[in-house]
PQR file with spaces between the fields and no chain letter, atoms N, CA, C, O and H, PARSE charges and radii, in Angstrom:
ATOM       1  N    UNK     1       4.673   12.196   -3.479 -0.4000 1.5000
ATOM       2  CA   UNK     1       4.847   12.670   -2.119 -0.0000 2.0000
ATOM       3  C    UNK     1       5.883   11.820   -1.389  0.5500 1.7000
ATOM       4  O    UNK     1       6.645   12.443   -0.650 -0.5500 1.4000
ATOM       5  N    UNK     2       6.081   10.091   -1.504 -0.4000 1.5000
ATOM       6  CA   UNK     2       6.845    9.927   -1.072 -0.0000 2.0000
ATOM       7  C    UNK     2       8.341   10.154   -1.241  0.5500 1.7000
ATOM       8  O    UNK     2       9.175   10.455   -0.388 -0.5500 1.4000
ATOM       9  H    UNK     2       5.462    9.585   -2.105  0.4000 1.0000
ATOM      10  N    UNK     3       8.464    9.960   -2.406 -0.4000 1.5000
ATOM      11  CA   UNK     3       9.676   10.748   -3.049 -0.0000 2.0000
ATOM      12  C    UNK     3      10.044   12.058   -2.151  0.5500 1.7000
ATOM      13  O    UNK     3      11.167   12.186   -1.663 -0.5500 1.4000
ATOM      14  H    UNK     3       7.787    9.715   -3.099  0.4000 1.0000
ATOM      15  N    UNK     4       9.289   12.760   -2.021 -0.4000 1.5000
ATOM      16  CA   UNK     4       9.811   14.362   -1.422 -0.0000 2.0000
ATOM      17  C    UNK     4       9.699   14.217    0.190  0.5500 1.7000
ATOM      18  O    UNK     4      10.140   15.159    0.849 -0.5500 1.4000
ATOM      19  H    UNK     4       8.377   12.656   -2.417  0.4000 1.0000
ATOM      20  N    UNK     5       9.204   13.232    0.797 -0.4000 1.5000
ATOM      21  CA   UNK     5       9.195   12.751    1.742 -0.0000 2.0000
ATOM      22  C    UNK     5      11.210   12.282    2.155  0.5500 1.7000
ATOM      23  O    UNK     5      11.976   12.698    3.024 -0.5500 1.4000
ATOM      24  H    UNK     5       8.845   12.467    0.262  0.4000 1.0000
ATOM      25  N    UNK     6      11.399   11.142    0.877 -0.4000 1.5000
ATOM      26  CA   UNK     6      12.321   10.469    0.903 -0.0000 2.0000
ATOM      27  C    UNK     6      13.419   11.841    0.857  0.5500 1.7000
ATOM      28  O    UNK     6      14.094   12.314    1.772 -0.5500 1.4000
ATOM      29  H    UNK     6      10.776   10.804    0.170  0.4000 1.0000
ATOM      30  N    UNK     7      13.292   12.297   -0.700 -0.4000 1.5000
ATOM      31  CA   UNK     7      14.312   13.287   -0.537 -0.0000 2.0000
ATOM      32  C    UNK     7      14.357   14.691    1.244  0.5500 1.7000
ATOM      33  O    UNK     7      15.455   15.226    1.398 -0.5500 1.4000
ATOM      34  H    UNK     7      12.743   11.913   -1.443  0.4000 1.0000
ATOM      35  N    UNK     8      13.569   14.972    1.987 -0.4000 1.5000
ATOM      36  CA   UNK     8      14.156   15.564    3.372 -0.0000 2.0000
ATOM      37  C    UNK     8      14.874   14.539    4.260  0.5500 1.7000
ATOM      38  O    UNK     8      15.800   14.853    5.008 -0.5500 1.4000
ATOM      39  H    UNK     8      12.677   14.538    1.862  0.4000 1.0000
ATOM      40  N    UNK     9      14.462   13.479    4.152 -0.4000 1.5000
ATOM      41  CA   UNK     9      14.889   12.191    4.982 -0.0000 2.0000
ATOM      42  C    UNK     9      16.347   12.544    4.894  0.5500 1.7000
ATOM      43  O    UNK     9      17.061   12.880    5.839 -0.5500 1.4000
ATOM      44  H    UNK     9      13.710   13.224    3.545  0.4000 1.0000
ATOM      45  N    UNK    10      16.680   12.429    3.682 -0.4000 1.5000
ATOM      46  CA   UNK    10      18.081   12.127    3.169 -0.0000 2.0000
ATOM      47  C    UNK    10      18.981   13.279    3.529  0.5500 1.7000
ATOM      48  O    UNK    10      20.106   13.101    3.996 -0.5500 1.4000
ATOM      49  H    UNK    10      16.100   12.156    2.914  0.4000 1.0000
ATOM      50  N    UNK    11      18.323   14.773    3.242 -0.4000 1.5000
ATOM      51  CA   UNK    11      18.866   16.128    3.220 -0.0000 2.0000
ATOM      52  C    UNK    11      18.961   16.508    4.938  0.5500 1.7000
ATOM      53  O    UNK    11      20.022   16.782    5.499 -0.5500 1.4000
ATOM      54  H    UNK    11      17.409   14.918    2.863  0.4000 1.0000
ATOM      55  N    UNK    12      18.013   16.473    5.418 -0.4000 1.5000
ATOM      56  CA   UNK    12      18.539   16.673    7.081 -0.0000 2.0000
ATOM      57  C    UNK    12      17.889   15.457    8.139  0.5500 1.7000
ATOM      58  O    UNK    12      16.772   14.961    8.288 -0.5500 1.4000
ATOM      59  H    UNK    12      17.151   16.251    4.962  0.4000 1.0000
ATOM      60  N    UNK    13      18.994   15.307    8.665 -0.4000 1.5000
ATOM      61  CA   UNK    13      18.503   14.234    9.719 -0.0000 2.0000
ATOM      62  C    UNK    13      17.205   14.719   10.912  0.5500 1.7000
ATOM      63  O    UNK    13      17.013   15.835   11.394 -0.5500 1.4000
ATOM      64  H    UNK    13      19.901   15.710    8.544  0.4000 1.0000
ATOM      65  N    UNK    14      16.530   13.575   11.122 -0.4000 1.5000
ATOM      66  CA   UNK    14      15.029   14.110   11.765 -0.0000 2.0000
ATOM      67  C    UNK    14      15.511   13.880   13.380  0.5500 1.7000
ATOM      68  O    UNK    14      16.228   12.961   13.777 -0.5500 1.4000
ATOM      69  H    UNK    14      16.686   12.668   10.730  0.4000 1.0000
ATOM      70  N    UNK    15      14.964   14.884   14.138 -0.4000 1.5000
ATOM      71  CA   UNK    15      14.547   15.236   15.408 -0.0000 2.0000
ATOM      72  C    UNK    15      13.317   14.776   15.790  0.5500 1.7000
ATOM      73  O    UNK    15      12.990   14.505   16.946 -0.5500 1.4000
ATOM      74  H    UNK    15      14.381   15.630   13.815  0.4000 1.0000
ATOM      75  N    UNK    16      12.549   14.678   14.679 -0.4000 1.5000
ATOM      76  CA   UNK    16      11.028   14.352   15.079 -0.0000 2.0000
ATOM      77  C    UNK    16      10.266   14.386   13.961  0.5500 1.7000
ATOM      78  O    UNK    16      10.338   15.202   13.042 -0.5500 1.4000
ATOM      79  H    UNK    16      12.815   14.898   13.740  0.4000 1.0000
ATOM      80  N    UNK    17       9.263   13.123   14.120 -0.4000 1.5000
ATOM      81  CA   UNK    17       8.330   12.996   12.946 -0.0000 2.0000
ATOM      82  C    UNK    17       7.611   14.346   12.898  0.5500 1.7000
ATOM      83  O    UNK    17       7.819   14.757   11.756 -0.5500 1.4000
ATOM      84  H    UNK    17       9.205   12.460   14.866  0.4000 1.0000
ATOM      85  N    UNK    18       6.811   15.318   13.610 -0.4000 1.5000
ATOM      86  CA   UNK    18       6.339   16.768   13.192 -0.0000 2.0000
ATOM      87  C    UNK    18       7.468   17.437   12.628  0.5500 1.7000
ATOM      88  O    UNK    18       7.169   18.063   11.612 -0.5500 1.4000
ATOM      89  H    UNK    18       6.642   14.984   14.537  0.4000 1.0000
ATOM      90  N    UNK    19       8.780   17.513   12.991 -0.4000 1.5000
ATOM      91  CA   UNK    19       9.403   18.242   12.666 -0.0000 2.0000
ATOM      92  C    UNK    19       9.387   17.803   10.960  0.5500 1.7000
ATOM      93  O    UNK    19       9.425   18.614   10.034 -0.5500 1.4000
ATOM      94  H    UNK    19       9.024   17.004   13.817  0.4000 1.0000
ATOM      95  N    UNK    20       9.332   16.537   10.851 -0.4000 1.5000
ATOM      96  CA   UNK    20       9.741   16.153    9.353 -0.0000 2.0000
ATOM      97  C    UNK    20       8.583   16.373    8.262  0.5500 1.7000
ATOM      98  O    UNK    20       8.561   16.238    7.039 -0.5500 1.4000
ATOM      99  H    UNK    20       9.301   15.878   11.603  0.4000 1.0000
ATOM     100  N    UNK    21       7.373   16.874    9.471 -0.4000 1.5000
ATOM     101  CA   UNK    21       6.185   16.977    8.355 -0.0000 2.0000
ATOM     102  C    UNK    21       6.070   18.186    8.347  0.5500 1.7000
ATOM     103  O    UNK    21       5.461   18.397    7.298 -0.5500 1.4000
ATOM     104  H    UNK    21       7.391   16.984   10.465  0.4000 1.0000
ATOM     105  N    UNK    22       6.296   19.362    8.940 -0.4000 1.5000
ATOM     106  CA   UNK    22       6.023   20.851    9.711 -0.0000 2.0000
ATOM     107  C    UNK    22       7.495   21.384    7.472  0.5500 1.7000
ATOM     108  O    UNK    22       7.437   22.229    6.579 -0.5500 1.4000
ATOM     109  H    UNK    22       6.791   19.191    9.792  0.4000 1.0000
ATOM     110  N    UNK    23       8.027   20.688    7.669 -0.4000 1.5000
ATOM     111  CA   UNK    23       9.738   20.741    6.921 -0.0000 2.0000
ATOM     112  C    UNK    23       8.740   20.209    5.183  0.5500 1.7000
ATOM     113  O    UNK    23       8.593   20.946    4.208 -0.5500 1.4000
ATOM     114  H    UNK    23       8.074   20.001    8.395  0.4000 1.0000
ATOM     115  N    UNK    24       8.337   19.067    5.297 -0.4000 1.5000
ATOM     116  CA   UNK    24       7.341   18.618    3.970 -0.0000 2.0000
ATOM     117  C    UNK    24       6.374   19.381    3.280  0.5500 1.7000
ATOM     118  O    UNK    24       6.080   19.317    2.086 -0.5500 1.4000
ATOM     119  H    UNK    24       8.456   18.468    6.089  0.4000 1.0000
ATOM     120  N    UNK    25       5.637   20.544    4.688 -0.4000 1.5000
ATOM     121  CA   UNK    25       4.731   21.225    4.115 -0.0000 2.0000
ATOM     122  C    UNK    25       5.367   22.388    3.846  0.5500 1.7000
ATOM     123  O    UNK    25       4.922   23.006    2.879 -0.5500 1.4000
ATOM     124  H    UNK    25       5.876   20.596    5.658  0.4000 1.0000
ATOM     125  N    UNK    26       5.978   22.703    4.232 -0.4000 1.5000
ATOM     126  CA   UNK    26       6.803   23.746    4.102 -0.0000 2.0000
ATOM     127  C    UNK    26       7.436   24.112    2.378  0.5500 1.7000
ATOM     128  O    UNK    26       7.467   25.150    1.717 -0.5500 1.4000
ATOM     129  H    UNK    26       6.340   22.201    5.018  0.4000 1.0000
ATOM     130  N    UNK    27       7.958   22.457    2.063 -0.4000 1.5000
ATOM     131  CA   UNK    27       8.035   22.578    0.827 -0.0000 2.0000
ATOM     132  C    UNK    27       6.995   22.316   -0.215  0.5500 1.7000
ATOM     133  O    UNK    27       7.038   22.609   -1.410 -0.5500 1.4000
ATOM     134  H    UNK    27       7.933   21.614    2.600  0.4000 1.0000
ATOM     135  N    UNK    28       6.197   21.801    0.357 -0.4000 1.5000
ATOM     136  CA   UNK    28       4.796   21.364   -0.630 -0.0000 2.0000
ATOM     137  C    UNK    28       4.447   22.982   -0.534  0.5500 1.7000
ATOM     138  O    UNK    28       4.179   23.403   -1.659 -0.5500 1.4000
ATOM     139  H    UNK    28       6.163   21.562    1.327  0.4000 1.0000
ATOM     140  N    UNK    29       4.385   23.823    0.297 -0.4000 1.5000
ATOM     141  CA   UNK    29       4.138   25.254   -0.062 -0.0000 2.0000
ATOM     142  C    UNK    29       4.920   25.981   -1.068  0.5500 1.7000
ATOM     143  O    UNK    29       4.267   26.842   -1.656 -0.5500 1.4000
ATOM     144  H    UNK    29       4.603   23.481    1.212  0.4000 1.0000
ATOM     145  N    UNK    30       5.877   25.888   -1.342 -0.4000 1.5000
ATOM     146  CA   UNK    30       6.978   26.660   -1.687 -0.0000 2.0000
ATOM     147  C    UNK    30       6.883   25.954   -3.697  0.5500 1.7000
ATOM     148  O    UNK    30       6.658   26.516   -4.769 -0.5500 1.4000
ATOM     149  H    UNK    30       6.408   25.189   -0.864  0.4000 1.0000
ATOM     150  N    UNK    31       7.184   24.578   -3.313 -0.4000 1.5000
ATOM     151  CA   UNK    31       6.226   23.920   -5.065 -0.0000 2.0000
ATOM     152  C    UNK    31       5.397   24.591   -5.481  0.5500 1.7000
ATOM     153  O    UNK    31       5.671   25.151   -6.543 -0.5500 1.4000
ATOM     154  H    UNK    31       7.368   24.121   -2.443  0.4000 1.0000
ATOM     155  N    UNK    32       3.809   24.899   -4.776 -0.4000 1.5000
ATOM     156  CA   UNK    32       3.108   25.445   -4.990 -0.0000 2.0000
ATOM     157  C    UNK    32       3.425   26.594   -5.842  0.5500 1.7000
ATOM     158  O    UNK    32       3.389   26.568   -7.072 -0.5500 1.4000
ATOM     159  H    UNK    32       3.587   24.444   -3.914  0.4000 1.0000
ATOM     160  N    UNK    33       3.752   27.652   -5.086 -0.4000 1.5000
ATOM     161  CA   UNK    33       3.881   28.898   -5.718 -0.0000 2.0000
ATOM     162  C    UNK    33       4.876   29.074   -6.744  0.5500 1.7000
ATOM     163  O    UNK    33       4.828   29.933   -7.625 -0.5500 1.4000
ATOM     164  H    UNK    33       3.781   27.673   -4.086  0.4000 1.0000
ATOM     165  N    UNK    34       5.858   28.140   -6.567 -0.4000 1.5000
ATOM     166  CA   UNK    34       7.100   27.211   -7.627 -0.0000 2.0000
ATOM     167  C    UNK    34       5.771   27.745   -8.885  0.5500 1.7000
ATOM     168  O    UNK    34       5.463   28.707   -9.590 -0.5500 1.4000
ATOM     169  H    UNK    34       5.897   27.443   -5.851  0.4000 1.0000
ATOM     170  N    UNK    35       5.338   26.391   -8.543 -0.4000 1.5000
ATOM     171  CA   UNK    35       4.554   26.068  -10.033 -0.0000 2.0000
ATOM     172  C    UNK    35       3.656   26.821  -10.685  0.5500 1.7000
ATOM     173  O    UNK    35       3.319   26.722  -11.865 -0.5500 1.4000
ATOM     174  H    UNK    35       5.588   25.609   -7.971  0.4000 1.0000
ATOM     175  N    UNK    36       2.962   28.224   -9.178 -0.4000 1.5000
ATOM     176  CA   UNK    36       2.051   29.079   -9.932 -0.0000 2.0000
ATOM     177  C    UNK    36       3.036   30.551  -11.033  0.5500 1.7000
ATOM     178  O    UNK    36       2.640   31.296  -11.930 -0.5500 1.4000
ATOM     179  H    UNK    36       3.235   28.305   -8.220  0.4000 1.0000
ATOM     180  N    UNK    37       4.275   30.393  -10.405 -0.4000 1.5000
ATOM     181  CA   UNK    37       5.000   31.249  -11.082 -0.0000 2.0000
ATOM     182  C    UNK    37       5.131   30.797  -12.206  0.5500 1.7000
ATOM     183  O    UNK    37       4.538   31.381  -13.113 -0.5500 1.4000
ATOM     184  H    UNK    37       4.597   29.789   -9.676  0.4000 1.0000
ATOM     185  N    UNK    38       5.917   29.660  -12.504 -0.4000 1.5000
ATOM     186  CA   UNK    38       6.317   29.084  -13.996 -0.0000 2.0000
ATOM     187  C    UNK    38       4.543   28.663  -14.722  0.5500 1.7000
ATOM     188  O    UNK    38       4.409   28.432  -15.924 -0.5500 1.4000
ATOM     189  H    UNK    38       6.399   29.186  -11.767  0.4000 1.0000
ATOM     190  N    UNK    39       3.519   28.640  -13.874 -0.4000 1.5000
ATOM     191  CA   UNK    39       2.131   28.786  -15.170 -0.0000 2.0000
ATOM     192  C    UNK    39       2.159   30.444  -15.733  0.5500 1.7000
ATOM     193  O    UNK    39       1.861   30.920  -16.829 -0.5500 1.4000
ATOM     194  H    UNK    39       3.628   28.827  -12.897  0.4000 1.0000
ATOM     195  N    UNK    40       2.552   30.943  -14.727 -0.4000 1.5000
ATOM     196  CA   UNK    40       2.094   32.830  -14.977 -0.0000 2.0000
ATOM     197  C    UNK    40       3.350   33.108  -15.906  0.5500 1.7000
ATOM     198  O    UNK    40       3.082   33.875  -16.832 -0.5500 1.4000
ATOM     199  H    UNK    40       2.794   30.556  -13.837  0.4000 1.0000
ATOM     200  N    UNK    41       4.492   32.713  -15.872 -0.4000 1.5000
ATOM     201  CA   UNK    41       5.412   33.178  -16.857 -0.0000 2.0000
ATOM     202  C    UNK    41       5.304   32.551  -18.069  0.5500 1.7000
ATOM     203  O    UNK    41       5.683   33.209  -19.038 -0.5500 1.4000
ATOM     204  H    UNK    41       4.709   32.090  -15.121  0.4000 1.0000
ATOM     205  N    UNK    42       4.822   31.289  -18.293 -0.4000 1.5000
ATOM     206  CA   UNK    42       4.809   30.425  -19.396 -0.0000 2.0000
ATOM     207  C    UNK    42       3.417   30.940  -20.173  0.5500 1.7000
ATOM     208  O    UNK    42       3.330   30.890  -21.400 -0.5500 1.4000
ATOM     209  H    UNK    42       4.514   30.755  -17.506  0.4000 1.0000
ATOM     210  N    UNK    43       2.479   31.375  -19.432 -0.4000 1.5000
ATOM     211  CA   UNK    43       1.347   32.033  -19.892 -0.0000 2.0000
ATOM     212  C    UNK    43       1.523   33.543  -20.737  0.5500 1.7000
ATOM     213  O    UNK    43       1.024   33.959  -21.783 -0.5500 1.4000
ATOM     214  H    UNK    43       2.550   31.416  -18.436  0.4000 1.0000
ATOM     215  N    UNK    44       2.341   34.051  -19.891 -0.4000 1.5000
ATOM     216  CA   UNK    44       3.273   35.298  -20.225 -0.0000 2.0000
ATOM     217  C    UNK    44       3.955   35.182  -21.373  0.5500 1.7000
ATOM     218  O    UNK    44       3.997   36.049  -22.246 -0.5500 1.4000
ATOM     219  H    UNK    44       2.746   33.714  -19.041  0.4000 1.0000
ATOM     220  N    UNK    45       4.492   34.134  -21.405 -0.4000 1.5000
ATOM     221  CA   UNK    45       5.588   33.633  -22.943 -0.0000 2.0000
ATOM     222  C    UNK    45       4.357   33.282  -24.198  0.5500 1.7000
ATOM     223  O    UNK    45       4.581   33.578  -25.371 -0.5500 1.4000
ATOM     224  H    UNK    45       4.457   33.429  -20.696  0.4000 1.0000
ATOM     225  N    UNK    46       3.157   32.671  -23.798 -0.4000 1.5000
ATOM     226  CA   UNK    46       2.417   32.696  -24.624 -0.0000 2.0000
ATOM     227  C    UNK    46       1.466   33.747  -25.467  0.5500 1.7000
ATOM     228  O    UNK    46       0.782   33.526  -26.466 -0.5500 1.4000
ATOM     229  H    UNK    46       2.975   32.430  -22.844  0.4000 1.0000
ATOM     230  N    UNK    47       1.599   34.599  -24.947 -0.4000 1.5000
ATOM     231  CA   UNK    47       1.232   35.604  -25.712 -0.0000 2.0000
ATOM     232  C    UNK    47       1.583   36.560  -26.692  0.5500 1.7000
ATOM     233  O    UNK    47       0.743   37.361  -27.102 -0.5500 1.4000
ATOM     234  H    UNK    47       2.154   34.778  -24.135  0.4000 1.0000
């Protein structure tokens, strides 16, 4: 987490600590479904 923390730091400059966490979850959402796709396709490949 800090890592992906570090990497928005770097990618856009902050206005505000919510703004920088509102921007974190945003991508911790987007991983998410990232990762439920590549289980469902890799599951897909396994068959």
């Amino acid at each position: 987490m800090d890592t992906l923390i570090t990497t928005v730091e770097a990618l856009a400059p902050l206005d505000d600590d919510g703004d920088l966490r509102a921007r974190v979850e945003a991508l911790e959402g987007e991983v998410a479904e990232l990762k439920a796709r590549l289980d469902s396709l890799l599951h897909h490949l396994g068959d």
